[in-house]
N, C-alpha and C positions, 0 to 999 in steps of 0.2 A: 474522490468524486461523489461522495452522499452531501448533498443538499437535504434541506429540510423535506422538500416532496419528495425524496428519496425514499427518507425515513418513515415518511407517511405510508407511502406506497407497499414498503418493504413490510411493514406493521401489518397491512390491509393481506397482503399475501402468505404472512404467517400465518394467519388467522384462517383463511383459505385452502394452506395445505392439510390444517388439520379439522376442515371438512364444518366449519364457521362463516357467520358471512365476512368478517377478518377486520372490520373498521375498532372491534373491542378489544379486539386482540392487544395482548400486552407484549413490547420488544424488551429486551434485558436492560436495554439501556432506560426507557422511561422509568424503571423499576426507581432510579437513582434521583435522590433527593433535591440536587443543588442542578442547574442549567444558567447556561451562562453563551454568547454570542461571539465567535471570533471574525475580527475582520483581516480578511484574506488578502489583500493588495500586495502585489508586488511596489518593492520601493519607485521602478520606473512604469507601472500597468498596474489599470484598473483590475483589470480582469485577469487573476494571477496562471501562470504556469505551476506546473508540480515541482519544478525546480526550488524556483523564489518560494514556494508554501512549503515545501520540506527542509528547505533551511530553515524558516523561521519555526516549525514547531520542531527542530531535531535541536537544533544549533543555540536558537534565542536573540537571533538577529532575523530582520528583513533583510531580502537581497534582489539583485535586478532579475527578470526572469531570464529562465534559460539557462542560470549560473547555480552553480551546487557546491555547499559547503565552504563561500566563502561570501566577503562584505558587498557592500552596494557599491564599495570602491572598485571592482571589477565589471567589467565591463564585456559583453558577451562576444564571445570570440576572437577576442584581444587576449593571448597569454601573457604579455605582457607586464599586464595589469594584475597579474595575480602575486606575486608575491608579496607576502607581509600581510597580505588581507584574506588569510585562511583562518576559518574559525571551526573549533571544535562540536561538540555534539555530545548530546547527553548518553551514546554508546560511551563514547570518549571517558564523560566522565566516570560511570558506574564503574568501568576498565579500568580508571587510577584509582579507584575506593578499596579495588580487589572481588570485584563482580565479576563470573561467567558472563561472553557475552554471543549472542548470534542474530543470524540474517536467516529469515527465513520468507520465502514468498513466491508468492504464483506468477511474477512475471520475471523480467532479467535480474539478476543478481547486482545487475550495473545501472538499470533504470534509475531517474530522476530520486523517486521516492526512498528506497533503499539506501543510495550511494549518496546523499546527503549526511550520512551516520558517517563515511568514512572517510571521503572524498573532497578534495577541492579542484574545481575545474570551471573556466570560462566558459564552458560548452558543455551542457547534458549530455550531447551526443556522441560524446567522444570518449566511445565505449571502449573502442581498442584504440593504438597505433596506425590503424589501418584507415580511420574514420578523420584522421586528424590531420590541417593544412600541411604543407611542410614550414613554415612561420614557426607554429605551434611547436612542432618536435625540433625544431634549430634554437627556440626559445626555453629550452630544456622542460615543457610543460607534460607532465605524465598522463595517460590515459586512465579510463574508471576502472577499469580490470584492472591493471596494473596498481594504481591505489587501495582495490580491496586486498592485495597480496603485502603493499606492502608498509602502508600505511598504519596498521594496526595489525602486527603479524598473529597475534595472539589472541586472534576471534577465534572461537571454540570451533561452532556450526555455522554452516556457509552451505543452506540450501535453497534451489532455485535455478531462473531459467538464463541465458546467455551463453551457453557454452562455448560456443562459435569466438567469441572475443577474448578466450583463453588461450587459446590454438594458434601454430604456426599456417600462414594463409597460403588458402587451397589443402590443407588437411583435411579428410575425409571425418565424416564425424561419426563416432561409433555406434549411434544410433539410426541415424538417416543416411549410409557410406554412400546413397547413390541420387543425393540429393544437393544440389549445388548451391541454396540457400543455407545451408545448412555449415557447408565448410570454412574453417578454419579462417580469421581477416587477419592475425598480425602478421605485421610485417617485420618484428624483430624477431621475427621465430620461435620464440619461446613459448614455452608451456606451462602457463601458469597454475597452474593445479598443482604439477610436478614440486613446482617452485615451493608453492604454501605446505604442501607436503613433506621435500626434502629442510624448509624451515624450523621445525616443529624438531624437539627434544625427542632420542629414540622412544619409542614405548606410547608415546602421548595421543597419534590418532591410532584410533581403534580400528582400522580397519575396515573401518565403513561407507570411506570412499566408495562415491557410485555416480551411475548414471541414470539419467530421468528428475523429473521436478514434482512438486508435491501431488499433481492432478493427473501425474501420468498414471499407467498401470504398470508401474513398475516399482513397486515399493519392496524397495532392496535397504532402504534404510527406515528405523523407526525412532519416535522421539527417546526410547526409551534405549536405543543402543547410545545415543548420541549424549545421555546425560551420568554416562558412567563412569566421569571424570577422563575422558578420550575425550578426542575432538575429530569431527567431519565436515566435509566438504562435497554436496552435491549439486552437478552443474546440471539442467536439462536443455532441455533443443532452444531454438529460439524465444519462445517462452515455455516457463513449466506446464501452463495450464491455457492450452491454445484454443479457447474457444471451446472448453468441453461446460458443458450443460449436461447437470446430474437431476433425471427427472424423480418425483415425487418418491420416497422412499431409498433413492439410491445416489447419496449424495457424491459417493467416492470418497478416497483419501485424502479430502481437503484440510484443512488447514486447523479444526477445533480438534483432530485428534495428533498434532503436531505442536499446536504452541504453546503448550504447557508441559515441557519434560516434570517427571515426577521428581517429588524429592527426595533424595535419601541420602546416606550418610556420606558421601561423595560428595553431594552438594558444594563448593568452594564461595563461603559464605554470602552468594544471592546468585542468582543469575538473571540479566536481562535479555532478553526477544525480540528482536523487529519482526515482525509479520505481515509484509504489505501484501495485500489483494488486489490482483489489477485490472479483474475486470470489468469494473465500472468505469474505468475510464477508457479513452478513446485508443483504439477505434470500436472496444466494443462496448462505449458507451450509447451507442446507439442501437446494441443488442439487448432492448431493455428486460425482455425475458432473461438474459442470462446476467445482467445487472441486479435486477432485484433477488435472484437466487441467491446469489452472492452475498448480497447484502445479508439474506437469514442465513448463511453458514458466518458471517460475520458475527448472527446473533447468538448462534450458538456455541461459537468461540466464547464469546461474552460470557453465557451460561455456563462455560465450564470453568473460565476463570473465576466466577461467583463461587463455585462449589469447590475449589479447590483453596479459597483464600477466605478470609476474615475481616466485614465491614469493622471490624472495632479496631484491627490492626494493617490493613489493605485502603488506601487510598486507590478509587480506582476511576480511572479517565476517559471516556469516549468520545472524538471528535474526530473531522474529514480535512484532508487539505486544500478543499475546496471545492463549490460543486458541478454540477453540469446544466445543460440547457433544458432541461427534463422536467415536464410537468404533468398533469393528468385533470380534465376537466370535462365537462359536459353534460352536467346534471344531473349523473349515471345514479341511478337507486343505489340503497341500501344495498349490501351485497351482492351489487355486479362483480361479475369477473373482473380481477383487475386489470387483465390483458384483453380486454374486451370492449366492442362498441357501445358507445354514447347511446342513448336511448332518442335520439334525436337525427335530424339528417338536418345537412346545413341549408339555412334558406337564404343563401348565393347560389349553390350551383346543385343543390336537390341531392348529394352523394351523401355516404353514410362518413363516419371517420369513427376513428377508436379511442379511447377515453386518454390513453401517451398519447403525446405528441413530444417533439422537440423543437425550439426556437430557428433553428438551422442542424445543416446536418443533409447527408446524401440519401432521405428518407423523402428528398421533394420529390416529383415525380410526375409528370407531362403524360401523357396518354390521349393521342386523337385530340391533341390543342386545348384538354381541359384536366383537373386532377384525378389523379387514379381514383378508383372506386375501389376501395378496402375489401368491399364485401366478396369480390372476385378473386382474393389473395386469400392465404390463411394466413392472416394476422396471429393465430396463434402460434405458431410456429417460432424455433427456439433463434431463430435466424432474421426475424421479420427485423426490419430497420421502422420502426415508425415513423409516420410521415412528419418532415419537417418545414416548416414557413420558408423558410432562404436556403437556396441550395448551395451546400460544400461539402467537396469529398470525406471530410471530417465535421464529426460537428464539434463545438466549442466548448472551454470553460464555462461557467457560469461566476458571476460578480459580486453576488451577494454574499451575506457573511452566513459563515456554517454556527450549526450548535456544538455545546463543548456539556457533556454530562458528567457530573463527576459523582463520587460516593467516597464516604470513610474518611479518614484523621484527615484533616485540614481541606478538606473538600468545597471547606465557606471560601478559598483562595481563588475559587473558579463560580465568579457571580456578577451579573452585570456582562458589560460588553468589554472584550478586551481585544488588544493588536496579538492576532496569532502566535506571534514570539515568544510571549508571556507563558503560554502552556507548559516547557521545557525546564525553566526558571521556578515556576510553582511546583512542581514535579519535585525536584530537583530539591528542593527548600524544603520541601515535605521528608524527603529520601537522606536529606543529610547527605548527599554526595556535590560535586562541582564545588565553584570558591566561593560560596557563600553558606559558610557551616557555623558561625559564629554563635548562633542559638542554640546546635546541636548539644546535647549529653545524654548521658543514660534516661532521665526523665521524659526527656523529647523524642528523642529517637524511635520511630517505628518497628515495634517490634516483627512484622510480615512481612509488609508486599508492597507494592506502589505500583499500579499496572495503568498504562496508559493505551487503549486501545483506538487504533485511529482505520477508519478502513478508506486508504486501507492498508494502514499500519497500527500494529499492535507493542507495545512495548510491555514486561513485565519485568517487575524488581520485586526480587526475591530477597527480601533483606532476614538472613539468621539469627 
């Protein structure tokens, strides 16, 4: 969900927390030499879903929205339609090179974004059994839980949030037992945890299994248990990170000191990361406080993959799967707040408004037959929905093409405007992994890293 006003915004607010007017402020990403424009379109929609954009930057195919991890040849909520037109994922392929690989992320483990790396299915939504037509499960079509378990048995770490679609339904959940949102949806009874668990060679998970997601306060698992050559598996409530907003100084357990396990002699020659971040997108993408926060623990992730890898041997990639309806305008001085009103008051109807707005989005708002008055509200607040043009319960994608930032060996591959797809493919070409290695040998080959950071997903290749 970062659009380029995102990035802007997110820069302006870095700049702000460390007490700056924040427009000079530098993000990790501008650091990076080469920019380059990807166009987001789903193959049948202007205006892409996370589905269709996460195939195309995981996969290297466009696909219809709504559909994950397979071609345009599928058709959305048709199972039908899927077979023969599954396509892999540059999880997939680091996994046949002999990469470590994991899921790590602050919203469901099953979400659009994520379950592109493992998954094929006609329906994003059909997280469990429990979510799916009967058509669907008579058409022998598998759910996304089900696919993270079984699709690629051999994922290392599997942390984040969905727990509930692991579970036999009406299963109490062992965090929230008296919470009815909260329980257990399959309807095959099964416990997929159990499952991924009893899969695995004796010895192999560490014992690390837990409960809670990366933004709970429960950190019962760290990245450093998880890269000792063991494997885990953590599920949290319905998302890991539900709407927590970590103010100035106390970011919490988010995500820069999770996605980068350290290396050491353990290491199984590289290891790869998904790392999506969800809360930019909806529905709290219209929590733009807790949007743009995000966005700098993004940055920070960034910073630490800089300091942990080597531009001379580290290809490293940052771009969004597409952005939101989110913009900020109003003539506001030099280092205004960035959460803060426009220096202006509108001359239609004489009220104040705040420098965010969004294009649509359930930020519209009626008050006595005319628009609310901002200044009556705390707009600061971590909660505020900014006011939007067109009212809907959610608000939208946004159409335009996202930036693609790249740094280090073959980094000139990401220049100009390119189809989303392409990201996965250049990646990949740099990495010497997937089926196009025909350039590779010792002289070519990467000696590092190749980190593709997307927020809000993160990929990192560890190459030995």
């Amino acid at each position: 969900g970062m659009g380029v006003s995102t990035v802007t915004a997110a820069r302006i607010l870095k700049g702000q927390l460390q007490n700056r007017k924040g427009e000079e402020s530098l993000l990790e990403m501008d650091k990076f030499p080469y920019v380059a424009l990807a166009k987001t379109y789903n193959t049948n929609a202007q205006v892409p879903d996370s589905a269709g954009t996460a195939t195309a930057y995981l996969c290297g195919v466009k696909a219809n929205e709504g559909t994950v991890g397979v071609s345009a040849g599928v058709t959305r909520d048709r199972c039908n339609t899927t077979k023969g037109q599954e396509v892999t994922s540059i999880l997939r392929w680091a996994k046949d090179a002999g990469k470590a690989v994991g899921i790590v992320t602050t919203t469901r483990v099953t979400h659009a974004t994520p379950s592109a790396a493992y998954a094929h299915s006609a329906n994003r939504d059909w997280y469990s059994d429990g979510e799916m037509p009967p058509d669907a499960l008579e058409g022998g079509c598998k759910d996304i839980a089900r696919q993270l378990v079984e699709n690629i048995p051999d994922i290392e770490v599997i942390l984040g949030g969905g727990r509930k679609y692991m579970f036999p339904k009406n299963a109490s959940d062992v965090e929230y037992p008296h919470e009815d949102k909260h329980r257990g949806t399959r309807l095959d009874r099964r416990d997929l945890v159990q499952a991924w668990r009893d899969a695995k060679p004796p010895g192999k998970v560490t014992g690390t299994l837990f409960w809670g997601g990366i933004h709970t306060h429960h950190p019962t698992v760290t990245s450093r248990s998880c890269s000792r050559g063991g494997e885990c598996f953590g599920a949290g409530g319905d998302k890991a990170a539900p709407g927590c907003w970590y103010p100035p100084g106390d970011t919490g357990p988010g995500p820069p000191g999770m996605l980068l396990p350290p290396r050491d002699a353990g290491t199984p020659l590289g290891i790869l990361v998904l790392a999506p971040s969800g809360n930019a997108g909806t529905p709290l993408g219209i929590l733009a406080k807790q949007a743009l926060h995000e966005a700098v623990e993004l940055d920070r992730a960034i910073g630490l993959a800089a300091r942990l890898t080597s531009p001379r041997d580290t290809l490293s990639v940052v771009t969004a799967d597409h952005s939101h309806v989110f913009t900020f305008g109003g003539y506001t001085p030099r280092g205004s707040p960035i959460f803060g009103l426009a220096p202006m008051q509108s001359d239609v109807d004489r009220k104040p408004f705040t420098s965010i707005l969004y294009g649509n989005g359930p930020g519209y708002k009626i008050v006595a037959g005319e628009r609310e008055n901002v200044s009556a509200v705390d707009f600061a607040h971590a909660n505020y929905q900014a006011q939007s043009a067109v009212p809907l319960r959610q608000e939208t994608h946004g159409g335009e093409d996202v930036a693609v930032f790249a740094r280090g060996p073959m980094a000139h591959l990401l220049h100009g405007v390119h189809e989303q797809n392409y990201i996965p493919h250049a990646m990949a070409y740099a990495a010497c992994i997937g089926s196009n290695r025909a350039h590779c040998n010792a002289a070519t080959r990467p000696g590092a890293a190749i980190a593709l950071l997307l927020p809000f997903l993160a990929l990192l290749f560890l190459l030995c």
